[in-house]
N, C-alpha and C positions, 0 to 999 in steps of 0.2 A: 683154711680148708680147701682139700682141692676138687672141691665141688663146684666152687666159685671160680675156677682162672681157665674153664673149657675154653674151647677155639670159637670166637661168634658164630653166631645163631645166621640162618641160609636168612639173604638179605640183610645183611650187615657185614659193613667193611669202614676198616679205620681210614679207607682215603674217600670216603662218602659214597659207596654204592646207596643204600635208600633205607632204610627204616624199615624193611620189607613192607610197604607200601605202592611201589612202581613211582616214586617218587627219585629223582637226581639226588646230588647235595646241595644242587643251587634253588631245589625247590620247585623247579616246573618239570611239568608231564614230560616224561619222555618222547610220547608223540607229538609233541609240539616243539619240540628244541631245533635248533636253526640248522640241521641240517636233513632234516626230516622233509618229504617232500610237499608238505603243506610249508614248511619256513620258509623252503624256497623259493616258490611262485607265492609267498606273501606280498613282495613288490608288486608282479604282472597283476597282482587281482587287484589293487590299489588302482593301478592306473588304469586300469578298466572303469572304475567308479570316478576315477578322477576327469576321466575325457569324456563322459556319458553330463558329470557336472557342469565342466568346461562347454562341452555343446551346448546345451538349457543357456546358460550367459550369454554365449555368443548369442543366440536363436536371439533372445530379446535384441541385442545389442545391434543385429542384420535387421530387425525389424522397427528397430527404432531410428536407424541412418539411412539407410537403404532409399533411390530418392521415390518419391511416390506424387508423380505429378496428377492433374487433371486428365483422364483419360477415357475411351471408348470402347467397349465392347464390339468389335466387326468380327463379325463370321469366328475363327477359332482362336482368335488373341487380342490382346490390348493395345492399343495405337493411342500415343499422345503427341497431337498436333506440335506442342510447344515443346515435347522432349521428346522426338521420336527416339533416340537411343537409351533408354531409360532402360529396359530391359538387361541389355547387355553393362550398364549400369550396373544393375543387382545382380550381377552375374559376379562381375570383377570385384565387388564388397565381400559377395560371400566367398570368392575364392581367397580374399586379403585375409581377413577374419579365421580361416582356417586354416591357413598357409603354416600358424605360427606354429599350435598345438604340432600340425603332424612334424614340422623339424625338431619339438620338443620330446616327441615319442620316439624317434627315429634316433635321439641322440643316446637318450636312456638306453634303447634297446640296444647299440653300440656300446655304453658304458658295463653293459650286462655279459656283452659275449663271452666271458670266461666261466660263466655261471651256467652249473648241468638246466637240461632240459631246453636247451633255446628254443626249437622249430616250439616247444607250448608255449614259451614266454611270446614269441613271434605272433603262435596264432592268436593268445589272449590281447595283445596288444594290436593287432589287428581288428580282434573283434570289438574290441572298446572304440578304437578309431572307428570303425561303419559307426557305431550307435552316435559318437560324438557328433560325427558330420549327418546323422540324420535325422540326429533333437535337433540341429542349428536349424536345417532344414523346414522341419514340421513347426516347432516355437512360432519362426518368425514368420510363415507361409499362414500359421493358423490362426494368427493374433489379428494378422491382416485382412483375412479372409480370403486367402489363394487357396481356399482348400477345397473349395464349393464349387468347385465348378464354375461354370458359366453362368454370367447374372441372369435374374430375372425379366428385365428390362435390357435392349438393346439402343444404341442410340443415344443414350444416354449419358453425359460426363458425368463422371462417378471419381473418386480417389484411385490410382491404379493397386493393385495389393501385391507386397511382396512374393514374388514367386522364381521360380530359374527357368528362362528361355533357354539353358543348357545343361540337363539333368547332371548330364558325365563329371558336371563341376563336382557334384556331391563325392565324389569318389578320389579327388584331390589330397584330400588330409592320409586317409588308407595307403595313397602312393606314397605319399611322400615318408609315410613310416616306416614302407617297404624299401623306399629306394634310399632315403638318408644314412641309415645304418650299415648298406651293403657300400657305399661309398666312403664313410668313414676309414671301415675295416679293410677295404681295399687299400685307400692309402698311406694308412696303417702298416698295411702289409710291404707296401713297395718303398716307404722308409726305415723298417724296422731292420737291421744290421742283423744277416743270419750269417753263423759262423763258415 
């Protein structure tokens, strides 16, 4: 009968357009397919969670090593007779502690350069790095109790608490995600044989 051998019906094709559904052949949403611009910043949003994670660890892990001697309360800082460079101590832990993550962001975000959209993957990966290095920050500052302020009691040896006598450290891991990948690509660029 040739009632039966018409040309397919709108949304159907024999190399798998969809069921007229808005469905592929492979089965997922069209708006979701890997090159849709949700697939693509699928990574960068990953490692936003993942260096937000990565800080919380670290944060305990600066506050659990970090040295924390016998100390005094004078006037607007802590002074420990037996370790006066303690500060600067926890300064260089939390710079160690962070160091690693931001070369690990930095390299990704160099493995990524040929992928649309970079300056968003750059800013997302940027902004994951702040929050990562300033969970490290707050965790281990707040577990401590660097976060109160000035004690009640002066005069007093007390445990000294986690804190950074040099804020600017907290911005270490951000650079370095900034600067690893523009250096990579750089010399990248100054080996890659152009015709």
């Amino acid at each position: 009968m040739r009632g039966l051998t018409g040309p397919p019906a709108a949304g159907m094709s024999g190399g798998g357009l969809n069921n007229g559904l808005g469905m592929p052949s492979s089965g997922a949403p069209a708006g979701l397919s890997a090159g849709s611009p949700a697939g693509t910043l699928r990574p960068a949003l990953w490692l936003v969670v993942a260096q937000v994670l990565v800080g919380l660890l670290l944060g305990l892990a600066w506050w659990r090593l970090a040295p924390r001697p016998e100390a005094y309360w004078i006037g607007t800082t802590w002074y420990a007779p037996d370790d006066a460079g303690f500060g600067a101590a926890q300064d260089v832990q939390f710079a160690a502690l962070t160091l690693v993550p931001g070369v690990a962001v930095g390299v990704c975000l160099a493995a990524w350069s040929g992928r649309p959209r970079p300056l968003v993957r750059l800013g997302l990966a940027l902004m994951g790095a702040c929050l990562g290095s300033g969970a490290v920050w707050l965790v281990g500052a707040g577990l401590s109790g660097g976060l109160g302020g000035a004690p009640e009691t002066t005069g007093v040896a007390v445990t000294a608490p986690v804190t950074l006598s040099s804020p600017g450290v907290v911005l270490l891991w951000p650079v370095l995600a900034t600067l690893v990948p523009a250096l990579i690509l750089s010399i990248r660029a100054l080996f890659t044989d152009r015709p």
